[in-house]
Wavefront OBJ file of the C-alpha trace (Angstrom):
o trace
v 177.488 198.647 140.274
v 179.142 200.132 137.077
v 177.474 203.305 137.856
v 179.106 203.110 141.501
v 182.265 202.669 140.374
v 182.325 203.957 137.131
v 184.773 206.784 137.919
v 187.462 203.867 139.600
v 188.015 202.146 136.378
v 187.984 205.516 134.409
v 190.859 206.602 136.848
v 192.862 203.363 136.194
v 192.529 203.867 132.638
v 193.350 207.527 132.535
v 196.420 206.657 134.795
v 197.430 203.555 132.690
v 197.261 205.822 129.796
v 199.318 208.647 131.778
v 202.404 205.734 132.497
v 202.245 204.655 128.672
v 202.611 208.197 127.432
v 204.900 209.633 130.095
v 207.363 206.449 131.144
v 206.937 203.947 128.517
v 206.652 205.683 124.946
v 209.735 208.191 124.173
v 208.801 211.883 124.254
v 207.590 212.851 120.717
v 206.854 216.681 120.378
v 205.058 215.611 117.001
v 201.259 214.380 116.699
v 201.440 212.780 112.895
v 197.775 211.377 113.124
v 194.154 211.447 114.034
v 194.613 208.432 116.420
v 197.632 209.400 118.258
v 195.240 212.800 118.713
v 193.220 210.523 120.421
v 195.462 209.074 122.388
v 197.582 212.010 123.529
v 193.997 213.232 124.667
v 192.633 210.096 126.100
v 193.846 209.899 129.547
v 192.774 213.428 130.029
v 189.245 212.137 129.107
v 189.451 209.188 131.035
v 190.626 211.687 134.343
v 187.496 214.604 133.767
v 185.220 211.384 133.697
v 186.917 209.779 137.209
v 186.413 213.419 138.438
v 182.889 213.939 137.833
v 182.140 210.702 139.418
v 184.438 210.684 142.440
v 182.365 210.317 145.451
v 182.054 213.581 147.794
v 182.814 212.618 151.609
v 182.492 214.965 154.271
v 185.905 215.612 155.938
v 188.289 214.405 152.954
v 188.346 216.831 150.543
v 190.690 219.295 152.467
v 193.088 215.952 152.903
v 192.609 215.138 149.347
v 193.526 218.886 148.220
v 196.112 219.382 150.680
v 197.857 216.368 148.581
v 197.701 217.605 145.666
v 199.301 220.501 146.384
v 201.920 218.614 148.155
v 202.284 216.348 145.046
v 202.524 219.602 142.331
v 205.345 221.262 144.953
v 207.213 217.714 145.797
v 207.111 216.137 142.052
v 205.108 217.599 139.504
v 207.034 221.311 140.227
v 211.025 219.726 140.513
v 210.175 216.724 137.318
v 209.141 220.124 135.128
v 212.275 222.622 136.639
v 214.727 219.226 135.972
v 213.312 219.354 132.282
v 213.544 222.936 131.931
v 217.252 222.586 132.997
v 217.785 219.754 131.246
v 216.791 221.486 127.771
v 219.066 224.432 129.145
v 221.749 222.635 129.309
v 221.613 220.438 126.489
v 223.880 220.753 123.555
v 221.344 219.797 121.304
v 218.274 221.670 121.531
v 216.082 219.955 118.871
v 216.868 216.263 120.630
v 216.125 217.630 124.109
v 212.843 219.488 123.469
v 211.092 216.289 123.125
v 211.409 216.113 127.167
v 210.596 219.212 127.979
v 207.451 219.686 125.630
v 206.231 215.831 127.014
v 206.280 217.679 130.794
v 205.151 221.058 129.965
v 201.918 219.282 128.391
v 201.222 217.094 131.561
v 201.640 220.193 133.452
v 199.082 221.903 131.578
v 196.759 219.059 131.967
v 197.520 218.519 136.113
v 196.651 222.217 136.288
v 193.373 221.709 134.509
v 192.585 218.698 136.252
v 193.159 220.115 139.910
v 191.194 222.769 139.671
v 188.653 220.046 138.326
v 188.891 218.088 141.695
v 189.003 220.927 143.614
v 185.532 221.788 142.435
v 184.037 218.699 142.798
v 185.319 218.038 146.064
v 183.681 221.568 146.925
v 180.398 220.163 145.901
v 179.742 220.665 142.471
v 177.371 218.415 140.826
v 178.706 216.141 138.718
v 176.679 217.492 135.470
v 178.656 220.392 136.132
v 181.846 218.761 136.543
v 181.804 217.213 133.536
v 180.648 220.327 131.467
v 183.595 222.310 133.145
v 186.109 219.114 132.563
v 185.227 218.675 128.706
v 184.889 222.546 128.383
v 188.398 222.803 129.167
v 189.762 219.836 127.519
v 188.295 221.976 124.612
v 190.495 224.802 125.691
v 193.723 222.790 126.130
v 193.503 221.407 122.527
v 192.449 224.963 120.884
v 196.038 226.384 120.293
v 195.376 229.168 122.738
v 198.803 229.310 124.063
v 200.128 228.710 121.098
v 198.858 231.702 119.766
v 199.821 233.863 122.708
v 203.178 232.076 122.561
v 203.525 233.279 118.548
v 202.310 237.190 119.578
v 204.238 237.642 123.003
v 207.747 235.805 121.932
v 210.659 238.143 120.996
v 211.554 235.970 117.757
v 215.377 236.372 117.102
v 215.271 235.438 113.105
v 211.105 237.360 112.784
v 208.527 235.934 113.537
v 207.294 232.613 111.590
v 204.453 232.353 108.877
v 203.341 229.369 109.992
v 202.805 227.256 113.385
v 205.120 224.533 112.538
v 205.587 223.425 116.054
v 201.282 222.856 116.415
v 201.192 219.590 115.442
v 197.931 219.131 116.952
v 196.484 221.971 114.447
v 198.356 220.455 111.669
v 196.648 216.952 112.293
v 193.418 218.539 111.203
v 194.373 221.376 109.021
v 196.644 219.105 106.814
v 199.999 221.832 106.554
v 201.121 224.254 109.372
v 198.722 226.400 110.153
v 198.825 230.803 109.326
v 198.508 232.915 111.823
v 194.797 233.108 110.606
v 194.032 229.736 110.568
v 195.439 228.905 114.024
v 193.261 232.073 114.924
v 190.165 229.925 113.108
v 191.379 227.085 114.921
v 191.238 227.998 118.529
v 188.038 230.284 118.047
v 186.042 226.900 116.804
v 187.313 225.460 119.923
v 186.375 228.101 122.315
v 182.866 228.601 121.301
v 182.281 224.550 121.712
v 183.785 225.096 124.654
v 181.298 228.095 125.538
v 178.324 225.473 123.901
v 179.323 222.943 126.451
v 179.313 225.321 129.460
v 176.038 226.257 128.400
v 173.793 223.418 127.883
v 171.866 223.442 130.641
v 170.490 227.184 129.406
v 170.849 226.302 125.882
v 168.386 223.294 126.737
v 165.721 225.497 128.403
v 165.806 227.806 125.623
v 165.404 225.486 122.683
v 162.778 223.413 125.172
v 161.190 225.709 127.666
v 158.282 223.322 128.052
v 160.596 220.343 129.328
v 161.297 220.167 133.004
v 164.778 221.798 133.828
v 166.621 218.583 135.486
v 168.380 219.603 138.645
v 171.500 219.071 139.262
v 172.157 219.778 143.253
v 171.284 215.636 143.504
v 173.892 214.798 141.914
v 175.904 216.488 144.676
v 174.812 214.223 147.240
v 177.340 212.496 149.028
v 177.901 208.683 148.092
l 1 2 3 4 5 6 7 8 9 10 11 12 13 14 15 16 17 18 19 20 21 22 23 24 25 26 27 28 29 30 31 32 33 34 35 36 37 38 39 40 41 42 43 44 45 46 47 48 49 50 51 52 53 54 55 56 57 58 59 60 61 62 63 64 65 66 67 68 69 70 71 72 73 74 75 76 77 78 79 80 81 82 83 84 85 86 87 88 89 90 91 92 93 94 95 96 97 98 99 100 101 102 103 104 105 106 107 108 109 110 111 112 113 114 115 116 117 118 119 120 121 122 123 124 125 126 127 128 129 130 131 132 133 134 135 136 137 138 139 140 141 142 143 144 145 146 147 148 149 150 151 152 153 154 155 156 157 158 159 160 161 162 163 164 165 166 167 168 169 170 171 172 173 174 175 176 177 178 179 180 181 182 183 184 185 186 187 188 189 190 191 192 193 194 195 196 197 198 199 200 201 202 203 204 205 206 207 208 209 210 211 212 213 214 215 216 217 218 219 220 221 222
């Protein structure tokens, strides 16, 4: 039974979590600890998990999709261009960024999570749903765009010595991160990433004798 609807009650979390972070709690740009980490990164957990169990039935998934895509053009697209303007128009930058930055995360993580949904909902397995899911959780935490962001932005005053606005690399490097370090950072990240994506190989290599377990069952519609 908690097998069957193990991905409903991951959903409710993950969305519970979602309506703490977004409505309840103010927007905070700045992740001071290893727990709020966690909990910043939690419903995005929680919703990779609801994916790879969320049952495939013929006929729905185009419905399902087509939603989503309504939802991103009809909320999730006008709640991030109101923020955007919002910050525009503000007369003080520092106290609106807050705002924006709390969006332009949950945009990052919708966009992640859609194409997640999408997959499944092709017929992916859910082994492989999960692997992609915590793959690119991986990704969203490494500092990637951060590090384009610090390369690609025309900085009026020069650019910065250190990544004082990654407060998710700070949590676990202890002071604003170099260039070099943020570099470090996200390349750890990636390669786990690249380790998750790869287990399945990375299982028959280290145990070719052991009986590859397939993962087109898991597909099955239930």
């Amino acid at each position: 039974m908690i097998r069957r609807w193990g991905w409903l009650l991951a959903g409710v979390a993950g969305g519970a979590l979602t309506l703490l972070l977004m409505v309840v709690m103010p927007p905070d740009r700045t992740i001071d600890n290893p727990a709020e980490f966690v909990l910043r990164l939690a419903p995005v957990v929680f919703a990779v998990l609801a994916i790879g169990g969320f049952p495939q039935r013929p006929g729905i998934g185009l419905a399902l999709l087509a939603m989503i895509v309504v939802g991103y053009m009809g909320v999730v697209d006008t709640l991030y261009t109101l923020r955007v303007l919002g910050l525009a128009d503000a007369t003080d930058q520092s106290a609106a960024f807050p705002s924006f930055y709390q969006m332009a995360i949950f945009v990052n993580a919708f966009t992640i999570l859609a194409v997640l949904f999408g997959y499944r909902l092709g017929g992916a397995p859910s082994g492989r749903v999960l692997r992609l899911g915590f793959a690119a959780t991986l990704v969203l935490v490494s500092g990637l765009n951060d590090i384009t962001f610090f390369y690609l932005y025309d900085w009026p005053e020069g650019r910065p010595e250190r990544f004082t606005w990654a407060s998710h690399i700070t949590v676990f490097t202890g002071s604003p991160a170099s260039p070099a370090g943020a570099i470090a950072f996200c390349a750890v990240h990636l390669v786990l990433a690249g380790l998750v994506l790869a287990l399945p190989w990375l299982r028959t290599r280290l145990h070719p004798r052991l009986p590859s377990r397939p993962e087109s069952a898991a597909s099955a519609p239930r």
